[in-house]
C-alpha positions as CSV (number, residue, x, y, z in Angstrom):
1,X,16.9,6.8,-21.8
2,X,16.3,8.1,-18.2
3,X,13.5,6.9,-16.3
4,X,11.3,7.5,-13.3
5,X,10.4,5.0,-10.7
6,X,8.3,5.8,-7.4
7,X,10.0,4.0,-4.2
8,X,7.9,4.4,-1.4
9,X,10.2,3.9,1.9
10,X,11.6,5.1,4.9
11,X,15.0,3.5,5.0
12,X,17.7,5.8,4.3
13,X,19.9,3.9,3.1
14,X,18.0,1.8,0.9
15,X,17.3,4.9,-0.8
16,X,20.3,5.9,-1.7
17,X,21.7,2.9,-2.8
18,X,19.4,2.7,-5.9
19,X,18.3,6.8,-6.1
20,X,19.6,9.8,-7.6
21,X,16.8,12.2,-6.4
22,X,14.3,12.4,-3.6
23,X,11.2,13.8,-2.9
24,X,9.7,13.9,1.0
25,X,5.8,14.2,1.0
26,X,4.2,15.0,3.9
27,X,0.3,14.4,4.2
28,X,0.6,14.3,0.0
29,X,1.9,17.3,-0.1
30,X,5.6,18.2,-1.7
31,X,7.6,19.5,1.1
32,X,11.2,18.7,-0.2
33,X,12.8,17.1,-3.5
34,X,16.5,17.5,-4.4
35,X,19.5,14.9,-5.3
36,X,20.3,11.8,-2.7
37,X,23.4,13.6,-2.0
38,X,22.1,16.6,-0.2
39,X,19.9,14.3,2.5
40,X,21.8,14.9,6.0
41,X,22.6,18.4,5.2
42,X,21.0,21.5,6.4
43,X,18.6,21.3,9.4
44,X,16.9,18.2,10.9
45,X,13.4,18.3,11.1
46,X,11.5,15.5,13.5
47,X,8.1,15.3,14.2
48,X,6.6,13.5,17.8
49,X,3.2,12.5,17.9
50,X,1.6,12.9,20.9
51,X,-1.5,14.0,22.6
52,X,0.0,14.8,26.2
53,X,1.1,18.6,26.4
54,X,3.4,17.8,28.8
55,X,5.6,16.1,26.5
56,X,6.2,20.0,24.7
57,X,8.1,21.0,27.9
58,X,10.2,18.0,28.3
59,X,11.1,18.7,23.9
60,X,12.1,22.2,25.3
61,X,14.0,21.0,28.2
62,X,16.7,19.0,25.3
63,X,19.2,21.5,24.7
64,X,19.2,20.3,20.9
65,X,16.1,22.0,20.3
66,X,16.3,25.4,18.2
67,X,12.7,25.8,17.7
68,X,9.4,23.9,18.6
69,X,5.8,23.8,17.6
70,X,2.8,22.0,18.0
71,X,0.7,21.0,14.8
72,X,-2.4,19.3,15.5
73,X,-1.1,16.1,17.4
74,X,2.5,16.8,16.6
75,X,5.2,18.7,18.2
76,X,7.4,19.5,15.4
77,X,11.2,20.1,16.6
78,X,13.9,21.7,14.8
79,X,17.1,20.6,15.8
80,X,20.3,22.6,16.6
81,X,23.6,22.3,14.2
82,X,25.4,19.0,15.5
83,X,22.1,17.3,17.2
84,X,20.4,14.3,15.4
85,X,17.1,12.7,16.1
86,X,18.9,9.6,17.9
87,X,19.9,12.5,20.6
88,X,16.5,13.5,20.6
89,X,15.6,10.1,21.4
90,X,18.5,9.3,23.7
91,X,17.2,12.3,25.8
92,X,13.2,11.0,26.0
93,X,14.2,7.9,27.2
94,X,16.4,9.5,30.2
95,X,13.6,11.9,31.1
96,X,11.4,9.1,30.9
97,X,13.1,6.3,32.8
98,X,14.2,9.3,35.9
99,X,10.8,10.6,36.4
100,X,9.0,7.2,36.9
101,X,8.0,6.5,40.6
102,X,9.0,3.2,41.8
């Protein structure tokens, strides 16, 4: 008898360790659903609230960015084949950390 149990989380791995499917839902909405196996593959998607505009031209400045759009108070970026959000991050704190004034 199969059954379905609703696990709420944002840990990966914890995830897949006791899933077989996923669903991502975004503001309640269904945006993706599809076997454990298939998260990682295809394009990453990661959202960066913010209200400063400025931060948009520092997102395009990373040259991991394919695409990027602003939603409300979120820049959405799609990442390049081969970047990951921990690059994305990587490369925030850089820009940050060189353009303070001492």
């Amino acid at each position: 008898m199969e059954k379905t149990i609703i696990l709420a989380s944002h840990l990966l791995d914890e995830v897949q360790k006791v899933c077989t499917h996923f669903a991502i839902l975004r503001k309640g909405n269904l945006v993706h659903t599809g076997p454990v196996d298939d998260v990682g593959k295809g394009e990453e998607i990661v959202e960066v609230f913010a209200y400063h505009d400025d931060l948009g031209l520092i997102l395009n400045e990373f040259s991991g960015t394919a695409s990027l759009k602003r939603e409300n108070a979120n820049f959405v970026i799609t990442m390049k084949e081969g970047f990951h959000s921990h690059d994305l991050n990587r490369f925030c704190l850089i820009k940050e950390s060189s353009s303070r004034i001492w």
